[in-house]
C-alpha positions as CSV (number, residue, x, y, z in Angstrom):
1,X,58.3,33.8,-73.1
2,X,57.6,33.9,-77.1
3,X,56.8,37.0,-78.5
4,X,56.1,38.3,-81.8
5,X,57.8,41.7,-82.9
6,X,56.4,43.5,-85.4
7,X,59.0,45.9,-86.9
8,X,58.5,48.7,-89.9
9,X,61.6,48.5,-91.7
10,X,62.6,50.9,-94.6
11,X,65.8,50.9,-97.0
12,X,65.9,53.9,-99.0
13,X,69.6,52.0,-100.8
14,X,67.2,49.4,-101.9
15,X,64.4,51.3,-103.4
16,X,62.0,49.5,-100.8
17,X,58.4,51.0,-100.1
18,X,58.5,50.7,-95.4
19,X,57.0,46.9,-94.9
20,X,56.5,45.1,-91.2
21,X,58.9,42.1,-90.3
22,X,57.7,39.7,-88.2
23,X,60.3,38.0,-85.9
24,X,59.6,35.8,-83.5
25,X,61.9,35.8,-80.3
26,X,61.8,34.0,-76.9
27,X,62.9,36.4,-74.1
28,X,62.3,36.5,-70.3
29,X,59.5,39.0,-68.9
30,X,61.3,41.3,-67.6
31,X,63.5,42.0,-70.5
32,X,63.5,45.0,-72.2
33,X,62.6,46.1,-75.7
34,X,65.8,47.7,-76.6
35,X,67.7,43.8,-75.3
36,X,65.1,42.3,-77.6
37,X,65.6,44.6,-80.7
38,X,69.5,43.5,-80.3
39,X,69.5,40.1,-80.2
40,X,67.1,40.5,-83.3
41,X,70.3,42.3,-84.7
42,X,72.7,40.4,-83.6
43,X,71.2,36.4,-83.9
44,X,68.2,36.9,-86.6
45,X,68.8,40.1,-88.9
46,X,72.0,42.1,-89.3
47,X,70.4,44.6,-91.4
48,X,68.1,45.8,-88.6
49,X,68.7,49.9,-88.3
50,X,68.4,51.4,-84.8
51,X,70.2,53.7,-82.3
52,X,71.2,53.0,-79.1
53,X,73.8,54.0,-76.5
54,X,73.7,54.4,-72.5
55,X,70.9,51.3,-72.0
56,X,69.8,53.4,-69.2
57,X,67.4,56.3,-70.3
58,X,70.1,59.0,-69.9
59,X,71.0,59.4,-74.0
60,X,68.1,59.0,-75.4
61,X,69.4,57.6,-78.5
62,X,66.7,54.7,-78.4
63,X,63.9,56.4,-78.7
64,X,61.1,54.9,-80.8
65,X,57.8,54.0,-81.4
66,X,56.4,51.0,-78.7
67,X,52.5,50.0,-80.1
68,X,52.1,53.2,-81.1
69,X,53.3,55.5,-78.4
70,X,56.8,57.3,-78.1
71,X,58.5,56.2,-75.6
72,X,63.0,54.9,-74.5
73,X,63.4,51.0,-75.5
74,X,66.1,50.5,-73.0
75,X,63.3,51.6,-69.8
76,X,60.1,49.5,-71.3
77,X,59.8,46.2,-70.3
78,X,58.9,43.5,-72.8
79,X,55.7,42.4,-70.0
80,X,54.7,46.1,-69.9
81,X,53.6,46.6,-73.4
82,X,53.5,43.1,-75.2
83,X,49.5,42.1,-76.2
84,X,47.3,39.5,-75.2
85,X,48.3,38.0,-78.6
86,X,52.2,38.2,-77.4
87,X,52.9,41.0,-79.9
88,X,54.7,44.1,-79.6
89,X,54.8,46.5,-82.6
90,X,57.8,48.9,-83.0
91,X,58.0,52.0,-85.7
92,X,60.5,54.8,-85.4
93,X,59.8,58.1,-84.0
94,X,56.9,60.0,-85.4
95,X,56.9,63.5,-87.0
96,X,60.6,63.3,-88.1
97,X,62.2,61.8,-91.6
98,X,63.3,57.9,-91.4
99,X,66.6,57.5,-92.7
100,X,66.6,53.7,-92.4
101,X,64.1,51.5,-90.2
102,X,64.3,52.7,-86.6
103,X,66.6,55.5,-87.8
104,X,65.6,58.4,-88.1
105,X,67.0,62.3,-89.0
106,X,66.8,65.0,-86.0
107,X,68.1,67.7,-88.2
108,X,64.7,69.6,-88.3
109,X,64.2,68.9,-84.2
110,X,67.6,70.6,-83.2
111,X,66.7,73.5,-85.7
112,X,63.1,74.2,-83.6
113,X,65.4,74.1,-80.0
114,X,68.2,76.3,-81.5
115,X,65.6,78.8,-82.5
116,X,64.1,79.7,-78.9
117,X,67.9,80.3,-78.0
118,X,68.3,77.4,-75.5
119,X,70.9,79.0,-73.3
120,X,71.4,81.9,-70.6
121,X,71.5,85.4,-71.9
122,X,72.8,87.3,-69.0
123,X,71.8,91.2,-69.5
124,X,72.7,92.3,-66.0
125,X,75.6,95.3,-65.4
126,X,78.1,92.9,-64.1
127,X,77.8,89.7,-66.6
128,X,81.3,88.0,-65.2
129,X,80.1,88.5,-61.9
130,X,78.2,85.6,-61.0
131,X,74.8,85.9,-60.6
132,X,73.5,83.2,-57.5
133,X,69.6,81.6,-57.5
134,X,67.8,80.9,-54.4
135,X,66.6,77.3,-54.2
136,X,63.0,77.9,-54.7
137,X,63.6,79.7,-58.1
138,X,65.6,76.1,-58.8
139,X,63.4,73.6,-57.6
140,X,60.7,75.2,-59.9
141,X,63.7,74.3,-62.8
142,X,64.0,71.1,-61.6
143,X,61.6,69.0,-63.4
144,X,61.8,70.5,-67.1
145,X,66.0,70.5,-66.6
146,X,65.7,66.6,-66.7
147,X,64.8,66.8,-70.1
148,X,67.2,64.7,-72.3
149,X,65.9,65.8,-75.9
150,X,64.9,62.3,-77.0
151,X,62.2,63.1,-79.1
152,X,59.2,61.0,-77.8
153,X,57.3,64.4,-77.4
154,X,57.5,65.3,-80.9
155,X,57.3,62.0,-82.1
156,X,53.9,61.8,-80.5
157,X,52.7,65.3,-81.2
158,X,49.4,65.1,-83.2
159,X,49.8,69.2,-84.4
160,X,53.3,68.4,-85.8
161,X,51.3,65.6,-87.5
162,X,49.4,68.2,-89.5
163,X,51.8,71.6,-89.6
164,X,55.1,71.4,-89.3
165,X,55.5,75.0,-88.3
166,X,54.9,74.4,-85.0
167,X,58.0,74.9,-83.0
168,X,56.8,71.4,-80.7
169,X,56.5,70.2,-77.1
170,X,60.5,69.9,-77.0
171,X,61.4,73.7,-78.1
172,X,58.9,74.9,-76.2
173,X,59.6,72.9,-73.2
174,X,62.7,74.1,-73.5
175,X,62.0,77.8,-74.2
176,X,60.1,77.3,-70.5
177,X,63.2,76.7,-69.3
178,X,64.9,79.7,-69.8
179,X,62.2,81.7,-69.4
180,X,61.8,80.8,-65.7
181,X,65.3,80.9,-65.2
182,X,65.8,84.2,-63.2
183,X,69.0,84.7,-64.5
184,X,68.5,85.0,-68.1
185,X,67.8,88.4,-69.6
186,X,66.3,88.2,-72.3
187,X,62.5,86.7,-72.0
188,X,60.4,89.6,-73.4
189,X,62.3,88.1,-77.2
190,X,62.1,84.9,-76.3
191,X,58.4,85.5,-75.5
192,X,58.1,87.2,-78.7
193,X,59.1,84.7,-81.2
194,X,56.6,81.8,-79.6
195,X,53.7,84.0,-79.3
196,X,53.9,83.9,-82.8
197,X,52.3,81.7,-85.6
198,X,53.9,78.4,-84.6
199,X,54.3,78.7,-81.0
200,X,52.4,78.1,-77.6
201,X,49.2,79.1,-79.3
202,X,49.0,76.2,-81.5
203,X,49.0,73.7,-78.8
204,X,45.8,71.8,-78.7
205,X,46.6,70.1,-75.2
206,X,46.1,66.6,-76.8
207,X,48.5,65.5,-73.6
208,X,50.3,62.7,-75.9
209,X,53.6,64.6,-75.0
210,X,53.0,64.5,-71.4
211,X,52.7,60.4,-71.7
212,X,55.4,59.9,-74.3
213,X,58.2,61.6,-72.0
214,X,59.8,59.4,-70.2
215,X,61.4,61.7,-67.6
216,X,57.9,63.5,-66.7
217,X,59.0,66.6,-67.9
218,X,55.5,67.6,-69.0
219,X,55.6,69.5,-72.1
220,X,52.0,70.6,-72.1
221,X,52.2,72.0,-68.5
222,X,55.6,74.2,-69.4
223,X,53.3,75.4,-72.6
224,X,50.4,76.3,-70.8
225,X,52.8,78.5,-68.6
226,X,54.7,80.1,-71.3
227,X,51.0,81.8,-72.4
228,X,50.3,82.6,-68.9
229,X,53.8,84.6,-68.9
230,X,53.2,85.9,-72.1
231,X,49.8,87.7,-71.4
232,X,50.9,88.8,-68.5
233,X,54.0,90.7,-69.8
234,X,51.8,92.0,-72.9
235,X,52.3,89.6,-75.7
236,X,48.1,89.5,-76.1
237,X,48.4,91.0,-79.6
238,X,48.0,87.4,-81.2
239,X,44.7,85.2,-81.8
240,X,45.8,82.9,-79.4
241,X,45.7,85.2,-76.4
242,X,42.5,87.1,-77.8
243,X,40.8,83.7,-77.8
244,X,42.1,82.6,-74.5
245,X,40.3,86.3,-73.2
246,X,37.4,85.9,-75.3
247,X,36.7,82.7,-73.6
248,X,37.1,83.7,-69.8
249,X,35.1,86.8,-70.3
250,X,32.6,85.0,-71.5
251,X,32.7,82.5,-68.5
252,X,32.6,85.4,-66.2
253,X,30.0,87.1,-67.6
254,X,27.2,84.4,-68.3
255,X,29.2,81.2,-67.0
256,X,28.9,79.6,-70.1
257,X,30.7,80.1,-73.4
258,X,29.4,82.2,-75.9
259,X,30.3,81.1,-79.3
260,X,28.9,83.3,-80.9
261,X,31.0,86.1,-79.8
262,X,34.4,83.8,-79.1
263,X,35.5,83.4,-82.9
264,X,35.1,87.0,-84.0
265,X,36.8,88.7,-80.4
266,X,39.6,85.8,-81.1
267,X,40.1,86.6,-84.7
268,X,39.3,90.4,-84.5
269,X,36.2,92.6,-85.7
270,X,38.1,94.9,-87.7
271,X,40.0,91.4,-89.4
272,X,37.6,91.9,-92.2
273,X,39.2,88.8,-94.2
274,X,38.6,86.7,-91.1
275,X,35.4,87.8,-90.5
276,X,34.3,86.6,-94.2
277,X,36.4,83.3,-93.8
278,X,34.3,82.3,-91.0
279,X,31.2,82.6,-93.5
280,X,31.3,79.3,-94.9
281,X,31.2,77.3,-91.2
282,X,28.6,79.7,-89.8
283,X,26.2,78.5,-93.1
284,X,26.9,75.0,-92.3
285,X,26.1,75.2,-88.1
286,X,22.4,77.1,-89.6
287,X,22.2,73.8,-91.8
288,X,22.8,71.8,-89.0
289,X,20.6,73.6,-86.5
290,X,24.2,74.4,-84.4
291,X,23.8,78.0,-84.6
292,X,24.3,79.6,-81.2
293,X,21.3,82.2,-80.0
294,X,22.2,86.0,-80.6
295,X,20.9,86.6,-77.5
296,X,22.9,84.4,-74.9
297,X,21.5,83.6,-71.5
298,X,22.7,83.9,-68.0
299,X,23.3,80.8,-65.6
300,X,20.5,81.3,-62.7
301,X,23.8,81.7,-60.6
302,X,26.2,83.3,-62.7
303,X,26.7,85.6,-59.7
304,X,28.9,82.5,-57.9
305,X,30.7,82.3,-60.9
306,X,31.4,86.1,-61.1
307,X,32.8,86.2,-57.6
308,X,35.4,83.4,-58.6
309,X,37.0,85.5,-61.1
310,X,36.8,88.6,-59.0
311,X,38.5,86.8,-56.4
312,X,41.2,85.7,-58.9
313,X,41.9,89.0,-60.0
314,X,42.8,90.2,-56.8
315,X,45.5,88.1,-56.8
């Protein structure tokens, strides 16, 4: 099987702008990107940069851009992702400074996971003693535990793209899993910090995490349940959590959204400098003819709706 393997290479030593090198390779179907990208290096081009170690998506060392999408080298399969045109294009990870071609630096990645404090903090009166877990509070562990901090997630996030505040599907993922972990101690900080400017509120569920990790971790879920914990122990002083109650009592009440009312209860009334920011777009929706009606109607059966959330609430 001929392919065609588009590379982006970049070497800052030779004052080089990042150009693609074509190279073409034969290979059998079932090989895999990371075996073609080394005999690349080792029969075509020994100037090709890229990491690898394990070759069996336990290091994640070989993480990397495969036609666009994050994603381990040594687990795709040249057949999986080459194109009807028998090309496969391959950029290093997203969202994090290249070094040199496929290389790139994690020193900013390890800072967001050092900062949710990625370990147990055990607060109990006996901390030697140790402190057993029933297998239901582990199973629950299970899934975010087999992360192996590749990247792909943040490689692939598209708010990372455009603020690099944000803490990132990895850190949070992460955060998730010491949060849940009934012996750690120290949640209501934890929950703190990513409630914050940054954190699980800046999310936009875009899902590209949940399809770049390769060990189904799912970032986005673990996210979503980090604000569910966070309301409910009191972290709702923050727009994210205004916005997310803005929105369902808007629901419950007509059973439709009411934008009219969602921006200024997610922002605050008394925020006067919000309130004016939010000027500007209200004049362009009246332009536009987008401007929701002050006076917002009812679904004919709102009442079904109602019942739902009652019924939740009970809960």
């Amino acid at each position: 099987m001929n392919i065609k393997v588009n590379i982006r290479r970049f070497n800052p030593e030779k004052g080089q702008k990042a150009f693609y090198q074509t190279y073409d390779v034969d290979v059998p179907p079932k090989e895999t990107v990371l075996n073609v990208l080394l005999k690349i290096r080792n029969e075509e081009d020994q100037t090709l940069g890229l990491r690898c170690s394990c070759r069996s998506a336990i290091c994640g060392s070989c993480a990397m851009k495969i036609n666009g999408q994050g994603g381990l080298a040594c687990n795709t399969q040249v057949e999986d992702v080459v194109t009807k045109k028998g090309e496969i294009r391959i950029d290093p990870p997203g969202n994090m400074r290249v070094i040199r071609d496929l290389i790139v630096d994690f020193t900013e990645f390890w800072t967001k996971v050092k900062s949710v404090t990625p370990w147990l903090e055990h607060t109990g009166p006996d901390p030697k003693r140790e402190h057993l877990c029933s297998n239901d509070d582990m199973l629950k562990l299970s899934h975010v535990t087999e992360c192996i901090m590749c990247g792909s997630c943040v490689s692939d996030c598209t708010v990372m793209e455009v603020d690099k505040n944000f803490l990132g599907p990895a850190a949070l993922a992460k955060a998730f899993r010491f949060v849940d972990d009934p012996r750690d101690g120290i949640d209501d900080s934890r929950l703190a910090k990513i409630s914050e400017y940054g954190g699980i509120w800046d999310c936009t569920h875009c899902f590209k995490c949940v399809e770049a990790c390769p060990k189904k971790v799912l970032p986005m879920d673990r996210i979503l349940a980090l604000r569910k914990i966070a309301m409910e122990k009191g972290f709702t002083d923050n727009t994210g959590s205004r916005h997310s109650a803005a929105i369902m009592e808007s629901v419950e009440h007509s059973g439709t959204l009411n934008e009219l009312t969602v921006m200024p209860k997610s922002h605050g009334w008394w925020n006067i400098p919000e309130m004016l920011s939010l000027i500007p777009a209200g004049m362009r929706m009246m332009k536009h003819h987008k401007m929701p009606k002050l006076i917002h109607p009812k679904l004919p059966d709102v009442e079904n709706v109602t019942k739902i959330f009652k019924k939740f609430k009970k809960k």
